[in-house]
ChimeraX commands (.cxc) that place a marker at each C-alpha (Angstrom):
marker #1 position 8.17,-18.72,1.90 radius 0.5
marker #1 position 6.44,-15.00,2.26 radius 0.5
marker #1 position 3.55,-14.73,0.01 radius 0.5
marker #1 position 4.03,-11.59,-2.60 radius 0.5
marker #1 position 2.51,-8.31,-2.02 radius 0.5
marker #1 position 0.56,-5.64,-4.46 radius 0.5
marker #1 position 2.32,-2.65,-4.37 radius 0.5
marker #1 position -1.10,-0.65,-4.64 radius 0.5
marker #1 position -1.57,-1.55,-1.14 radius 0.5
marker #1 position 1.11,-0.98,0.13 radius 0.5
marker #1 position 2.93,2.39,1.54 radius 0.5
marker #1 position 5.44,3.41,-1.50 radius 0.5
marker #1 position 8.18,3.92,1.75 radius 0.5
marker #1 position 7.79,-0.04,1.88 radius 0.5
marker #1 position 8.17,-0.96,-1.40 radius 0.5
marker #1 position 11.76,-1.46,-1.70 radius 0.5
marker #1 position 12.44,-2.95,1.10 radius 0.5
marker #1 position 9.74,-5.70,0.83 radius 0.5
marker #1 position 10.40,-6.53,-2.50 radius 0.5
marker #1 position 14.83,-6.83,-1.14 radius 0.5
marker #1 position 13.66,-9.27,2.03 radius 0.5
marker #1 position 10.71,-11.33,-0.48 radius 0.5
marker #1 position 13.84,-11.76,-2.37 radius 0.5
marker #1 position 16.41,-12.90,0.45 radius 0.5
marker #1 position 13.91,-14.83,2.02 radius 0.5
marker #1 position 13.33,-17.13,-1.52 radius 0.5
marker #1 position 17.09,-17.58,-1.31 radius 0.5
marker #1 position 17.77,-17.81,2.34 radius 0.5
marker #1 position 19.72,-21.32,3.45 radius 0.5
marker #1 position 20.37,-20.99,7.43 radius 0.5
marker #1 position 18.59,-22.58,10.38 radius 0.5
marker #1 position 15.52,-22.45,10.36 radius 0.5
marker #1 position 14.77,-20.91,13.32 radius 0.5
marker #1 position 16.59,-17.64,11.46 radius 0.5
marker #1 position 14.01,-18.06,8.67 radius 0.5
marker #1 position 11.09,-18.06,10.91 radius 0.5
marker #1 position 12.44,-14.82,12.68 radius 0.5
marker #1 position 12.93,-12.93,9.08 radius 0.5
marker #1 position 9.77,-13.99,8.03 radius 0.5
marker #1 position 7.89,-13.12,11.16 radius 0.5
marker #1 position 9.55,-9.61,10.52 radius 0.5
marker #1 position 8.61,-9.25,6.82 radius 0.5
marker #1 position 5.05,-10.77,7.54 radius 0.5
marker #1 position 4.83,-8.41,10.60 radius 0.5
marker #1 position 5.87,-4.99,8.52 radius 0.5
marker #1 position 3.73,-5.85,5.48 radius 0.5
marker #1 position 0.76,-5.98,7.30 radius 0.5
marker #1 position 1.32,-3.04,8.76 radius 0.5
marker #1 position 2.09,-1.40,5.98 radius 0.5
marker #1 position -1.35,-2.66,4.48 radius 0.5
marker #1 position -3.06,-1.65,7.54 radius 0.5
marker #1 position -1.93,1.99,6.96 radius 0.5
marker #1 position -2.57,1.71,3.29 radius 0.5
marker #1 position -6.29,0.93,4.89 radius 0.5
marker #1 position -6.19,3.91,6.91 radius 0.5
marker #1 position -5.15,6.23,4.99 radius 0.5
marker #1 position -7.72,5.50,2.46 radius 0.5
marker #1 position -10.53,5.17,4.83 radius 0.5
marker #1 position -9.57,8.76,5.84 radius 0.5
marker #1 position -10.08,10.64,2.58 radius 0.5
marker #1 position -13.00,12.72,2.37 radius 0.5
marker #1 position -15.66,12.20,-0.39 radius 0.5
marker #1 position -14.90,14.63,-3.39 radius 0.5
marker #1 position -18.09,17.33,-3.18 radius 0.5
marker #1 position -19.35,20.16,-5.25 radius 0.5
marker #1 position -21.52,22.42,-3.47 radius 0.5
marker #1 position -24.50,22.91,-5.86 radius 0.5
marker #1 position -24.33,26.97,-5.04 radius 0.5
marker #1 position -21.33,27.18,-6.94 radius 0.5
marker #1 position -21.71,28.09,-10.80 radius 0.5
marker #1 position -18.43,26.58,-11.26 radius 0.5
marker #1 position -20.15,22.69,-9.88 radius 0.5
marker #1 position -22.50,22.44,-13.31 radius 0.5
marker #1 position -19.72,22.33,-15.37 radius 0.5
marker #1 position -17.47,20.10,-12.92 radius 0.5
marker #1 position -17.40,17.08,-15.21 radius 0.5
marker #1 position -16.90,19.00,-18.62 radius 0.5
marker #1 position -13.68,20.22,-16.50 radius 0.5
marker #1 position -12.54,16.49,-15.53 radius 0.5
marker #1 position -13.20,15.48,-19.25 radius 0.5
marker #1 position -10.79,18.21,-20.25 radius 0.5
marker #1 position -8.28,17.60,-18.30 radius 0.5
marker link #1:1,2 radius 0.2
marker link #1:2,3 radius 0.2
marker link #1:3,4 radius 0.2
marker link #1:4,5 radius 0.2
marker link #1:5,6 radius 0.2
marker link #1:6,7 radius 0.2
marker link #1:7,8 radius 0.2
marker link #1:8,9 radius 0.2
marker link #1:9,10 radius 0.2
marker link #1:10,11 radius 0.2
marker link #1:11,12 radius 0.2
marker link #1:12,13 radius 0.2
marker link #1:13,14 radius 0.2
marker link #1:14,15 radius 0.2
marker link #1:15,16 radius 0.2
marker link #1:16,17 radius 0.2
marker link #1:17,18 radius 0.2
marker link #1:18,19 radius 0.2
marker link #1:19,20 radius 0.2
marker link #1:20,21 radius 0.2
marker link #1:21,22 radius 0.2
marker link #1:22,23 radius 0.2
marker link #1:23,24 radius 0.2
marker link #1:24,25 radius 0.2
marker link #1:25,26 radius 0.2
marker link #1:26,27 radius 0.2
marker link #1:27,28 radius 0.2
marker link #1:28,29 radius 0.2
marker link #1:29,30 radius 0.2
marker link #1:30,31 radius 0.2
marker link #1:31,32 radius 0.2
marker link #1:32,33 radius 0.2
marker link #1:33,34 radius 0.2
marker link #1:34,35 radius 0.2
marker link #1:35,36 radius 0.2
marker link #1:36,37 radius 0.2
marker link #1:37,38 radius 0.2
marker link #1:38,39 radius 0.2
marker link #1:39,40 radius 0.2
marker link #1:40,41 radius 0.2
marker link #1:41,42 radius 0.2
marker link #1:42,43 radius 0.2
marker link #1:43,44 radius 0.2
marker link #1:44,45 radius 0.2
marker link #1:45,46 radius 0.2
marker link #1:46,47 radius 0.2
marker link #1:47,48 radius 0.2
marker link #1:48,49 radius 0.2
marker link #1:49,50 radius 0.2
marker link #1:50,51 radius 0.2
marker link #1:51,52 radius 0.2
marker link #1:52,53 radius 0.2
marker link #1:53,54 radius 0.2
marker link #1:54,55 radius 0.2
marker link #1:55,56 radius 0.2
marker link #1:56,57 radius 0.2
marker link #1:57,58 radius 0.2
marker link #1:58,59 radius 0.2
marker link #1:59,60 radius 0.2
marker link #1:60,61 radius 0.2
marker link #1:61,62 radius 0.2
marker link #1:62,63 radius 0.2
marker link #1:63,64 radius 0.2
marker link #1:64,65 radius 0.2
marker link #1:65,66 radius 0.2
marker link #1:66,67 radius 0.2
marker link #1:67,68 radius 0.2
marker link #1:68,69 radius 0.2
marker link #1:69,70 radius 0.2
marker link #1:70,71 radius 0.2
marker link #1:71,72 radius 0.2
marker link #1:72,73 radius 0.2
marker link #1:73,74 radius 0.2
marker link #1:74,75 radius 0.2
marker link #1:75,76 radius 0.2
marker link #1:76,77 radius 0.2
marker link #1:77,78 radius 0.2
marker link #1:78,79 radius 0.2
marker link #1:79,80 radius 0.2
marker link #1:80,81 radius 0.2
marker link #1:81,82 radius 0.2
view
């Protein structure tokens, strides 16, 4: 049996269909051979998926105010309000 995944790391394109196979695969009665081939396929797409997820969040730049700009002093009053 697949171990569950967290959909916060996983891409949201992935969701559905991991949680559909997680759920065939807990019900799934043919050879086992079959089995292993489904699961290799649903093991094999969720990590990728994760890996991505990894990626993508390994590739976003650090949030900076340049001190220069008057608006930067008030930056966190501004977050608070919104």
């Amino acid at each position: 049996m697949p171990t569950s995944f967290d959909p916060e790391q996983v891409l949201q394109r992935d969701i559905a269909w991991l949680k559909r196979r997680h759920r065939q695969l807990s019900r799934f009665r043919a050879p086992a051979e079959k089995r292993e081939a489904l699961e290799s396929a649903y093991r094999q797409r969720l990590e990728s998926s994760q890996a991505r997820v990894t990626q993508r969040r390994a590739g976003v730049p650090p949030l900076q105010r340049p001190p220069e700009l008057p608006i930067s002093a008030h930056a966190d009053a501004i977050v608070e309000a919104i």
